[in-house]
N, C-alpha and C positions, 0 to 999 in steps of 0.2 A: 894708101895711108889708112893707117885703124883707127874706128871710130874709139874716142873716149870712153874710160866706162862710166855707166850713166851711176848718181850717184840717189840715191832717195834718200830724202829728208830727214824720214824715221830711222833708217836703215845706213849703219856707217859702211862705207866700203870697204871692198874683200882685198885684203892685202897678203904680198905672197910669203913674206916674214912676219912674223910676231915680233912684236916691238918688245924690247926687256922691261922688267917691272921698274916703273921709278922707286927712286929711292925715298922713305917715307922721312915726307919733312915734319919739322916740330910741331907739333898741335893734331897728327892724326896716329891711327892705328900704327904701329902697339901701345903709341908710348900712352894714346888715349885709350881706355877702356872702360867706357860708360856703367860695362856691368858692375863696376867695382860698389859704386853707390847704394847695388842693389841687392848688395850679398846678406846685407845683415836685416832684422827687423827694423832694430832701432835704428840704423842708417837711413831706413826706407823713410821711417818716422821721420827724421830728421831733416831731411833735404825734400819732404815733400810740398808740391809747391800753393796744395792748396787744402784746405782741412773742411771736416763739415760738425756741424757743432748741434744741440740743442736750440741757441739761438740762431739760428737757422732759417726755425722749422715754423709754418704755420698750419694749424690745423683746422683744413675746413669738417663745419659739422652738420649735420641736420635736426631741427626740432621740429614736433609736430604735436598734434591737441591733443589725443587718444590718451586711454589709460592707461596700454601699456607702457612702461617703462622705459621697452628699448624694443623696435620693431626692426626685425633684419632688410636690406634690402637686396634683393636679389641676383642684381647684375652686377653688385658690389659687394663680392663675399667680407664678411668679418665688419662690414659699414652697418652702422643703424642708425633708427630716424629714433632721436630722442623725447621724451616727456620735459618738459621743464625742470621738472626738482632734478630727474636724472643728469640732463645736460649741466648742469649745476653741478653734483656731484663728478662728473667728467673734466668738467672746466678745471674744478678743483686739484683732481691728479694731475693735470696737464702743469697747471701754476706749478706742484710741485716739481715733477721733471724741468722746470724751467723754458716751457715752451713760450714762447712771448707774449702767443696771440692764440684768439680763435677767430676763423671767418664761419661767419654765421649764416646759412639759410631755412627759410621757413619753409615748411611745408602743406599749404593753403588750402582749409577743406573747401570740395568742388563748389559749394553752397554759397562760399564767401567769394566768388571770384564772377569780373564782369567783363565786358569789353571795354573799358576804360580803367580797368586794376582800382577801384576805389578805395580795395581794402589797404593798399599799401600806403595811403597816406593816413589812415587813423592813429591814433595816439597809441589807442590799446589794443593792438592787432597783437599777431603772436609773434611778430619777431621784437616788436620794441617791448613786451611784456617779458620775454627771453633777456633780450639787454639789462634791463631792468634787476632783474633775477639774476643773475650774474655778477655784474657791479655791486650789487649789495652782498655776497657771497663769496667772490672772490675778485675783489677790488684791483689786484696786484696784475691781472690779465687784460691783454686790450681785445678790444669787437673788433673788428671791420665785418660791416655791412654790405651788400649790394645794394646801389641804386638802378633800379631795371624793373619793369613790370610783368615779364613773365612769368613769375609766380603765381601771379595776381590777376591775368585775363582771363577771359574762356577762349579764344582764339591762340594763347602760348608765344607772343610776342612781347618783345623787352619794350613797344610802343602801343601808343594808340596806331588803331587798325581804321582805315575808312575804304572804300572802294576797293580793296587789297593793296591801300598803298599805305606805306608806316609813314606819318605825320611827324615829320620833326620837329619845327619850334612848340607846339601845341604838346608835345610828349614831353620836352624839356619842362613845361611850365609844373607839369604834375610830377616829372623826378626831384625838381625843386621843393614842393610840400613832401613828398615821401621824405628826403635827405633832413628836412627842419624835425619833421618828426623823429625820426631815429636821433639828432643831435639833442633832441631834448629827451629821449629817453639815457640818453649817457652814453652813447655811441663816442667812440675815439675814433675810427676812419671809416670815413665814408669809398664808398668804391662802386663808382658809377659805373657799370658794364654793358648797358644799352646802344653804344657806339653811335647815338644819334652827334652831329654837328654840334659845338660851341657847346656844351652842358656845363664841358669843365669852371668854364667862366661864371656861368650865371649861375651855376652852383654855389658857387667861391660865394659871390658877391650875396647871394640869399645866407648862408651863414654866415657871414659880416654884418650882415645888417641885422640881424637877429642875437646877436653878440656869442657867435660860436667860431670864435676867432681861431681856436687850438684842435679844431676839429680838423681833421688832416683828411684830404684825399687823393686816394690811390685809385689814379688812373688804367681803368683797363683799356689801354693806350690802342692796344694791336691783339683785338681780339678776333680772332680767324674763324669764318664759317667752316668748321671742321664735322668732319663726323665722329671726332671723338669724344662728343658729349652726351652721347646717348642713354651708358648708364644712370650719369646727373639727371636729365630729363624723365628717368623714372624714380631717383629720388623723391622729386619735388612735387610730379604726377602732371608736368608738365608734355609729356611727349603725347597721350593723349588727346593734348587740346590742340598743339599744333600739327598734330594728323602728318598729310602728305605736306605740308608749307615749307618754306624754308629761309634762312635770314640773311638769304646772300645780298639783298640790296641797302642793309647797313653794317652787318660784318666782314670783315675781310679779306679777301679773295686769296685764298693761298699760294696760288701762283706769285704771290707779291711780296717783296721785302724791301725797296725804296720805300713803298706808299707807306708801311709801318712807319721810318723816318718823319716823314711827313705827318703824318697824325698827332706820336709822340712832339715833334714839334710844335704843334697847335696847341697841346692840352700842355706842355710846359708853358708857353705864354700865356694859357689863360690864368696857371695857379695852381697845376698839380704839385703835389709834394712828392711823389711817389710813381713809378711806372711799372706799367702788369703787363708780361706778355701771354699772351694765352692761344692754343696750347703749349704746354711746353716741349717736349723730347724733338718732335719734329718743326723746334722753329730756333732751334741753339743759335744758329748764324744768325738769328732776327736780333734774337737778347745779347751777344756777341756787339753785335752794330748798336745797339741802343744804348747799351752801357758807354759804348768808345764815342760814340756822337754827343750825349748830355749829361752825363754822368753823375744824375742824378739817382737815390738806390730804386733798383732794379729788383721787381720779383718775377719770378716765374709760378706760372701756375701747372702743375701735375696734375690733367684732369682727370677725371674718374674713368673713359677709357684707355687713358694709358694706366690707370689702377687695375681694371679690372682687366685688361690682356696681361700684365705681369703675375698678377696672382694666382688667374686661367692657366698659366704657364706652369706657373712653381707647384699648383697642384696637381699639375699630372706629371709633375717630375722632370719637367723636360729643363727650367732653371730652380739654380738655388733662388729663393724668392727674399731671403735676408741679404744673399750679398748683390743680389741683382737691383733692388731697389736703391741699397745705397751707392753703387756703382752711376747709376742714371743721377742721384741728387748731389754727386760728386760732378759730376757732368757739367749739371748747374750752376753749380759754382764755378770751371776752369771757362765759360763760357761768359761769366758775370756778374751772372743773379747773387743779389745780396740776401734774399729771402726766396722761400718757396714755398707753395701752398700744396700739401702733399697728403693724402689720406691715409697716409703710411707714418704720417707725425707722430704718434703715441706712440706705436712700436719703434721707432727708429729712434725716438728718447731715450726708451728703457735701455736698450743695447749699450745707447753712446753712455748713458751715465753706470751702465754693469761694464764697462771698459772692454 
């Protein structure tokens, strides 16, 4: 008696006829032909299932105290750190393309900066003199702010620092005065990104009682210790102070996408209006899950090196750098993001409103 043939799982069995082609029932090839949709332009246009717009887009920016006007920064070709009247002027074109928003960061001379970030909670520091400047200038634009103290230490941590260990409740108590500050400089959202425990809450509750009821915060819910913030970190002159350190014991672990879940669900109980996934390109399935779990609007953030390897790229020719940018902010949105923070926002304005 012949053994069976054995048959693997992966692997269909070897049969000694060919079976005849079935006959094609209704709903597939020929009668279906997907590419039919795709022949024309305006077909493409038409039945596409997802668009990207102007209001879209947010543009983070950087200001800084110097005299020049617009200082380049290096590891972000075409990005500069702005003067006030300049960012002013910026702001201004942005309102007219119709960009919603600017996210603002300061850039903190080494002089001003401590182990406890003191300078972020003064009134007239340079980001809430920025805000300031802006709202009376071009009123029609909204801020969002960060609330985080890396700017603002000598050691490059979004907390207070003791023993090497980041202090949570004691670091909430000073994001608290930073956020009351920027809300009374005219700030419209606040956006705590220190990922310290409960902020969201006592945040809320210190603008309530302060009567900044309409002041909105965006949660940077599921912000990942990545390594792709390194250009930002010479931005802001940050990578300096934080040396060899690293902020894998309050941001989060990228091997993780439940624990995003989890987070976003703490900071929607506590009073977020808004949820930030960060970074964006390699965390789609995060901001995918976020959206379908609370479906509350969702940004994604484009950080600076995902900026600077795409532009890296497009300048030595190896991508188109116009249509690769918007191919990635297209992404973003089939994945959920309602908004996206993109250093690519000015340009990608002008295109969409030059058709």
């Amino acid at each position: 008696m012949s053994k069976p043939e054995r048959v693997h799982p992966w692997r269909p069995a070897v049969r000694s006829e060919p079976e005849a082609a079935p006959a094609s029932p209704t709903g597939q090839y020929p009668r279906v032909r997907l590419r039919r949709n795709r022949t024309d332009a305006w077909t493409r246009r038409l039945v596409a299932e997802h668009r990207l717009g102007v209001e879209d887009l947010v543009w983070p920016v950087f200001v800084h105290d110097e005299a020049a006007a617009r200082e380049p920064i290096g590891s972000m070709p075409g990005i500069f750190r702005h003067s006030i009247p300049a960012l002013v002027d910026v702001a201004g074109e942005a309102a007219e393309l119709g960009i919603p928003a600017l996210a603002l960061f300061p850039v903190v001379p080494a002089a001003l900066k401590s182990p406890a970030g003191d300078e972020a909670c003064r009134a007239d520091n340079l980001c809430n003199r920025a805000i300031r400047a802006i709202k009376q200038a071009v009123p029609g634009i909204g801020i969002i702010c960060d609330v985080a103290l890396d700017p603002y230490t000598t050691h490059g941590h979004d907390g207070l620092l003791q023993d090497g260990r980041i202090l949570n409740d004691e670091t909430i108590e000073v994001l608290c005065r930073q956020a009351l500050a920027e809300a009374e400089a005219g700030v419209d959202v606040i956006a705590p990104s220190d990922m310290m425990d409960g902020r969201i809450g006592r945040i809320r509750d210190a603008l309530d009682a302060a009567g900044y009821q309409q002041v909105r915060i965006l949660s940077y819910a599921a912000k990942y210790a990545s390594y792709f913030y390194g250009p930002f970190r010479d931005a802001i002159g940050s990578r300096g102070s934080l040396g060899q350190g690293d902020k894998r014991t309050y941001q989060m672990n990228p091997a993780n996408g439940q624990e995003a879940l989890r987070e976003c669900a703490l900071d929607v109980a506590e009073g977020a209006d808004m949820l930030m996934i960060k970074p964006g390109m390699p965390y789609l399935d995060v901001i995918w899950r976020v959206k379908e779990a609370f479906g509350l609007p969702t940004f994604a953030y484009q950080v600076s090196g995902e900026y600077a390897m795409l532009k890296a790229a497009a300048e030595r020719g190896w991508l188109d750098g116009e249509k690769i940018v918007e191919e990635t902010l297209l992404g973003f949105k089939r994945a959920g993001a309602d908004a996206i923070l993109t250093y690519s926002a000015l340009d990608v304005a002008k295109r969409l409103k030059a058709g």
